[in-house]
C-alpha positions as CSV (number, residue, x, y, z in Angstrom):
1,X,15.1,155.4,-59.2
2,X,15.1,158.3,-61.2
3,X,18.7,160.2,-61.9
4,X,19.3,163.0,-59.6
5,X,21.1,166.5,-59.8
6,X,20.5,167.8,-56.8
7,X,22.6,168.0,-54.3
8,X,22.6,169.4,-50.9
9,X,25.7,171.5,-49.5
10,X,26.8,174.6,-47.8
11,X,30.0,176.1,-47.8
12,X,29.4,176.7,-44.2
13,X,30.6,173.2,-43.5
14,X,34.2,173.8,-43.7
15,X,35.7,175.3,-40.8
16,X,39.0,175.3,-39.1
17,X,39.6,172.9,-37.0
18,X,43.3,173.5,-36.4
19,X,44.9,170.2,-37.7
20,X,41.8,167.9,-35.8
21,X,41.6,164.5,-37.7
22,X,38.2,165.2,-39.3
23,X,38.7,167.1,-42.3
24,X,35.5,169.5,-42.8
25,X,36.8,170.7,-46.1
26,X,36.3,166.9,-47.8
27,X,32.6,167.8,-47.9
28,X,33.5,170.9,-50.2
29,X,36.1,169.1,-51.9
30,X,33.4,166.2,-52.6
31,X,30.6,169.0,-53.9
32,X,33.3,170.3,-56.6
33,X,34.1,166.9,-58.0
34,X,30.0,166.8,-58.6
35,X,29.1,170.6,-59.6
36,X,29.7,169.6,-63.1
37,X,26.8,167.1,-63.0
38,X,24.7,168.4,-60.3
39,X,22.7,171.3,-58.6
40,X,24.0,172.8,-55.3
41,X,21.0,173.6,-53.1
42,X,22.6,175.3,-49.9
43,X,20.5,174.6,-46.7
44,X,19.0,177.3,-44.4
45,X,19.0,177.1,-40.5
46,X,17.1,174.5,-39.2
47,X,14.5,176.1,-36.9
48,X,14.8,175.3,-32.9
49,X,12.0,173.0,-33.0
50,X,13.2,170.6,-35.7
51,X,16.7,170.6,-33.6
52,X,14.0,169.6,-30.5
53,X,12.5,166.3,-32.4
54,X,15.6,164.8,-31.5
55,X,17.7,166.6,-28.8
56,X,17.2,167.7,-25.2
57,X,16.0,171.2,-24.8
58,X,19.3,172.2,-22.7
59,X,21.8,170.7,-25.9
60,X,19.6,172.8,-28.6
61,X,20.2,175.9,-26.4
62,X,24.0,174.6,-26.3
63,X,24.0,174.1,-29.9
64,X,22.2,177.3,-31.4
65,X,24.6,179.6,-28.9
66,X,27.9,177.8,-29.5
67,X,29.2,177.6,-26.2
68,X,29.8,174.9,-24.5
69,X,31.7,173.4,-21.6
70,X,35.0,172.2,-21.5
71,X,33.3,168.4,-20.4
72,X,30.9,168.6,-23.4
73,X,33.8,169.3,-25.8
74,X,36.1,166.6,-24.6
75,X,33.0,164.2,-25.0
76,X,32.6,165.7,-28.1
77,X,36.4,165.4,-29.3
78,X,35.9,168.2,-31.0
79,X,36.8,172.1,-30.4
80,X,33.8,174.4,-30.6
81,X,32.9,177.8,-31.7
82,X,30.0,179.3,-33.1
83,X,31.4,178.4,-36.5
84,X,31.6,174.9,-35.4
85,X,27.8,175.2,-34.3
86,X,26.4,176.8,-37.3
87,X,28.0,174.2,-39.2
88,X,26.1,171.0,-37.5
89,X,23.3,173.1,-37.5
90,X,23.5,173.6,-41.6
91,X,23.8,169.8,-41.8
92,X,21.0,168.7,-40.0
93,X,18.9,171.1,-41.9
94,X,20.7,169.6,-45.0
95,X,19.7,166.2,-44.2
96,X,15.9,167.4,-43.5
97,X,16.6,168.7,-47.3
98,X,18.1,165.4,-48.5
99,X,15.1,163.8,-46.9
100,X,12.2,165.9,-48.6
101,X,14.1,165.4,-52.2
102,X,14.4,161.8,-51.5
103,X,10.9,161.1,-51.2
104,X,10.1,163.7,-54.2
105,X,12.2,162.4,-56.7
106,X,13.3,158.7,-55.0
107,X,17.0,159.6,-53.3
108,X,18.3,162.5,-52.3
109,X,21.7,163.5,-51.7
110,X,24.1,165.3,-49.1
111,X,27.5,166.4,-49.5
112,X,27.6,166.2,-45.6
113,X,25.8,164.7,-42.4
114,X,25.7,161.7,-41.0
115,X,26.4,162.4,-37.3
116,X,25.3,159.1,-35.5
117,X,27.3,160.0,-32.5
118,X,24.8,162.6,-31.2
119,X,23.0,161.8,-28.1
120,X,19.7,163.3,-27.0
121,X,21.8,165.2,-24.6
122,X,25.5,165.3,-25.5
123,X,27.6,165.1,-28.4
124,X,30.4,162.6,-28.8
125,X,32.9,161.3,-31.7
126,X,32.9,164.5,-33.6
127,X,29.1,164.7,-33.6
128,X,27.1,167.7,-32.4
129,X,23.6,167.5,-33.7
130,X,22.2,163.8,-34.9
131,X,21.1,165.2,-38.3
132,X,19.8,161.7,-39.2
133,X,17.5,161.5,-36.0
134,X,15.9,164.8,-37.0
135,X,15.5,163.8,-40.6
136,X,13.5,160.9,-39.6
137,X,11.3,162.4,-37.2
138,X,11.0,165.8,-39.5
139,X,9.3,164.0,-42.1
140,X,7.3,161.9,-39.8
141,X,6.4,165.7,-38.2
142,X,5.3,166.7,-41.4
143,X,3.1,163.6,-42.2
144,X,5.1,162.5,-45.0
145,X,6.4,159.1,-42.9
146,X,5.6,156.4,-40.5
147,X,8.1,153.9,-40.7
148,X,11.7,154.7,-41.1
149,X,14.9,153.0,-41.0
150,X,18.6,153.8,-40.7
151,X,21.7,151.9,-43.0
152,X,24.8,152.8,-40.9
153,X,27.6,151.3,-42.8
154,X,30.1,154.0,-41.1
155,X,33.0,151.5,-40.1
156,X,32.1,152.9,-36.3
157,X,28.4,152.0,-34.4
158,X,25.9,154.6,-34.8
159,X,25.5,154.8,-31.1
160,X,23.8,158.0,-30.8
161,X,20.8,157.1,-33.5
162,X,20.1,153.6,-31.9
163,X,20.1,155.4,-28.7
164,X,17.5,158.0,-30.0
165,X,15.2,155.6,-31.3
166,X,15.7,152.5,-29.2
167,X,11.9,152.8,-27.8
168,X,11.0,154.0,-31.4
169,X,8.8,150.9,-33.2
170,X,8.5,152.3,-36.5
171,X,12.4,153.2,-37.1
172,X,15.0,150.0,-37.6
173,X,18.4,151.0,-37.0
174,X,20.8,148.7,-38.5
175,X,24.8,149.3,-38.0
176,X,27.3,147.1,-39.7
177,X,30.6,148.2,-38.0
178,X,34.6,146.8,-36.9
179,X,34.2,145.2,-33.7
180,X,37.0,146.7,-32.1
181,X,36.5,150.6,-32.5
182,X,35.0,153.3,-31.3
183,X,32.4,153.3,-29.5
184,X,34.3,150.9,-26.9
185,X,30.7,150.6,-25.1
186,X,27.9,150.1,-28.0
187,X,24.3,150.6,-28.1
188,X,21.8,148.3,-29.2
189,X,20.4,149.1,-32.9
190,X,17.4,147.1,-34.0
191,X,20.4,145.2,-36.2
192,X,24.0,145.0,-35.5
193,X,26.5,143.4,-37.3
194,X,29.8,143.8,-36.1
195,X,33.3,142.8,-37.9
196,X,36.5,142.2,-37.3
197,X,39.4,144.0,-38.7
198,X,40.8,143.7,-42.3
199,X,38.1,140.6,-43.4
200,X,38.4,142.9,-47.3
201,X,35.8,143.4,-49.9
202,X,34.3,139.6,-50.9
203,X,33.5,139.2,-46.6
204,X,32.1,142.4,-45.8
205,X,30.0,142.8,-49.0
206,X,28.8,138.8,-48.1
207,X,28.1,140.1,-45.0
208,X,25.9,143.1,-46.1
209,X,23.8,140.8,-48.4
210,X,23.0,138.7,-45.4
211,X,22.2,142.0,-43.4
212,X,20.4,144.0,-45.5
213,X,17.0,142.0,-46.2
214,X,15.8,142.1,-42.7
215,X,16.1,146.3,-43.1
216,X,13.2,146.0,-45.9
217,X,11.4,143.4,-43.9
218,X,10.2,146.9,-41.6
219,X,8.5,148.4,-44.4
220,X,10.3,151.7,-44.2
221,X,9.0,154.6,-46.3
222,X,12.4,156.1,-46.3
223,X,15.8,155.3,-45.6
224,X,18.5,156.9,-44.4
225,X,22.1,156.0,-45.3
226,X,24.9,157.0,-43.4
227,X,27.6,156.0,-46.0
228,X,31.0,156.7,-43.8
229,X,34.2,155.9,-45.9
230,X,36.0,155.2,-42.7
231,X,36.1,151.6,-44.0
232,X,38.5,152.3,-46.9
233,X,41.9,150.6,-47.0
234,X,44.1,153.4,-46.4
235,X,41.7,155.3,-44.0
236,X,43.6,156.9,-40.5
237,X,41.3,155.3,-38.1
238,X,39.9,152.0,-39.6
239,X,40.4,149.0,-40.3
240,X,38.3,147.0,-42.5
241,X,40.6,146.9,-45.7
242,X,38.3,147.5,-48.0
243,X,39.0,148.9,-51.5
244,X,37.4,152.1,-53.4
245,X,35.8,149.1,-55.3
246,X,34.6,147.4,-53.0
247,X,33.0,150.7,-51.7
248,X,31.6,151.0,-54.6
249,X,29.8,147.8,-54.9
250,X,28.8,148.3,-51.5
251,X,27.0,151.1,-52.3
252,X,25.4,149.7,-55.2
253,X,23.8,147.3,-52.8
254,X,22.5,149.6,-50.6
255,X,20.7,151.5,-53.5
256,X,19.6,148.4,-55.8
257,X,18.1,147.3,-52.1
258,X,15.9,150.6,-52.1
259,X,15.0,150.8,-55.8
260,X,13.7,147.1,-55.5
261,X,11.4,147.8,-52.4
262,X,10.6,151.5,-53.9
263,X,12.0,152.6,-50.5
264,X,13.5,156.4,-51.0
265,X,16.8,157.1,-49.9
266,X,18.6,160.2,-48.6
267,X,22.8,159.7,-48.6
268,X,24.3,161.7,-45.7
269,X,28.1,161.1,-46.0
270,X,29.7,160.3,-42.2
271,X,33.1,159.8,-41.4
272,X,36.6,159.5,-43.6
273,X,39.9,159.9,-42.0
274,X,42.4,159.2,-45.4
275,X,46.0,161.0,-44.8
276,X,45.0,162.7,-48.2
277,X,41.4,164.2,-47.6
278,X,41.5,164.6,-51.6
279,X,41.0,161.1,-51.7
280,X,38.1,160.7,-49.0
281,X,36.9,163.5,-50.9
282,X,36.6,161.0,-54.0
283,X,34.9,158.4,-52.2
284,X,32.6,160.1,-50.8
285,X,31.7,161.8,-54.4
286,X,31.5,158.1,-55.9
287,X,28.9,157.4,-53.1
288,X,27.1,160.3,-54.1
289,X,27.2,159.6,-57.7
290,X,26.1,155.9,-58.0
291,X,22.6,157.2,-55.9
292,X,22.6,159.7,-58.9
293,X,22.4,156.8,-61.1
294,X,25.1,158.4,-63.1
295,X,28.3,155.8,-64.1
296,X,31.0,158.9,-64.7
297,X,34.2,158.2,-62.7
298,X,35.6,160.1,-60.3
299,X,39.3,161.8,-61.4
């Protein structure tokens, strides 16, 4: 897999949130710790019909306008305004971006994304606009795809992506994720793998190894990896324990796994929830540089 220097972000991603647990400006903070090694390519709007691949007509209308109902926000967890829309809106037009470098150059990268939440017709978890749903079927749109797959290693279930393809042959949806989270009611993936709470680095990456082979068993032309950080040991609202290290080597997995099948890879970054968004920020920026194939370290 050849090195990459392109990465995908907009500035448009951080918006206020008013002190909400999901910290919008870690994607920024992420895409400064890499400007130094890589090339910001800022994504346009995503036109209506790429947001209709994977969403309901009625949610796209929701989602270009901005306003929604008081029920779809408290689904959604999430307060929304029009900055709030633009900004899922950027991403999954980032992702379709992440998706077309990928298969150019071998991975491509996102300093954002990764909304598995997002139903056909509602949002939930934080999750507007299932960015990695309309990467898939984008490319497939285009002709550049058949078969597709999904590596959700986000310490919560990517409900609303095994939803959205659950009658879909040609895209395997694998979620490795702690038992005892959110979502309380899960969806079926093609693979799931659930975990229990604080197993550390030497189970979970034992566990992955197991998982993983059965994802290049389908073939897939491209991958999509939702690479959540949620999982970290001091992370808010998970539990898994494991270490930036362990991250690490988790992620080398996942990208040694697509080199050796010559399967691209887009990175879309998910959730992260540390007290100190600085340092979900460098997580989430060591992801994004072992895909690069660059070793620098994070500081």
């Amino acid at each position: 897999m050849a090195a990459v220097t392109r990465l995908v972000f907009s500035p448009h991603y951080t918006v206020d949130l008013g002190g909400h647990v999901f910290p919008t400006e870690k994607f920024q903070l992420a895409a400064r710790l890499l400007a130094p090694v890589c090339r910001i390519t800022a994504p346009r709007e995503p036109a209506r019909e790429d947001m209709l691949l994977a969403h309901d007509p009625d949610w796209v209308d929701k989602a270009i306008s901005g306003r929604m109902s008081l029920a779809d926000e408290t689904l959604m967890e999430l307060p929304f305004t029009p900055r709030v829309a633009r900004a899922h809106r950027l991403q999954a037009a980032g992702t379709i971006l992440a998706c077309r470098h990928a298969l150019k150059r071998g991975a491509g990268l996102h300093a954002g994304g990764g909304s598995h939440h997002a139903f056909r017709g509602h949002g939930e978890g934080f999750c507007v606009i299932n960015d990695i749903a309309i990467g898939i079927l984008k490319m497939r749109a285009e002709g550049r795809i058949r078969r597709a797959a999904v590596i959700d290693l986000d310490v919560h279930q990517g409900n609303g992506t095994a939803a959205i393809f659950a009658d879909d042959p040609d895209t395997f949806t694998f979620s490795m994720h702690q038992k005892d989270l959110y979502p309380e009611i899960k969806e079926r993936s093609s693979l799931d793998v659930e975990l229990r709470a604080g197993m550390g680095d030497r189970a979970y990456l034992d566990r992955l190894r197991e998982s993983l082979p059965a994802v290049f068993e389908h073939k897939p032309e491209l991958v999509i990896y939702q690479a959540g950080v949620d999982g970290w040991e001091r992370d808010l609202l998970g539990g898994l324990k494991l270490s930036a290290a362990g991250l690490r080597a988790r992620d080398e997995l996942v990208r040694k796994g697509c080199q050796s099948h010559g399967v691209a890879v887009a990175v879309t970054l998910g959730g992260g929830y540390a007290r100190d968004v600085m340092e979900t920020a460098r997580l989430h920026a060591q992801t994004l540089l072992v895909f690069a194939g660059r070793s620098e370290e994070i500081s």
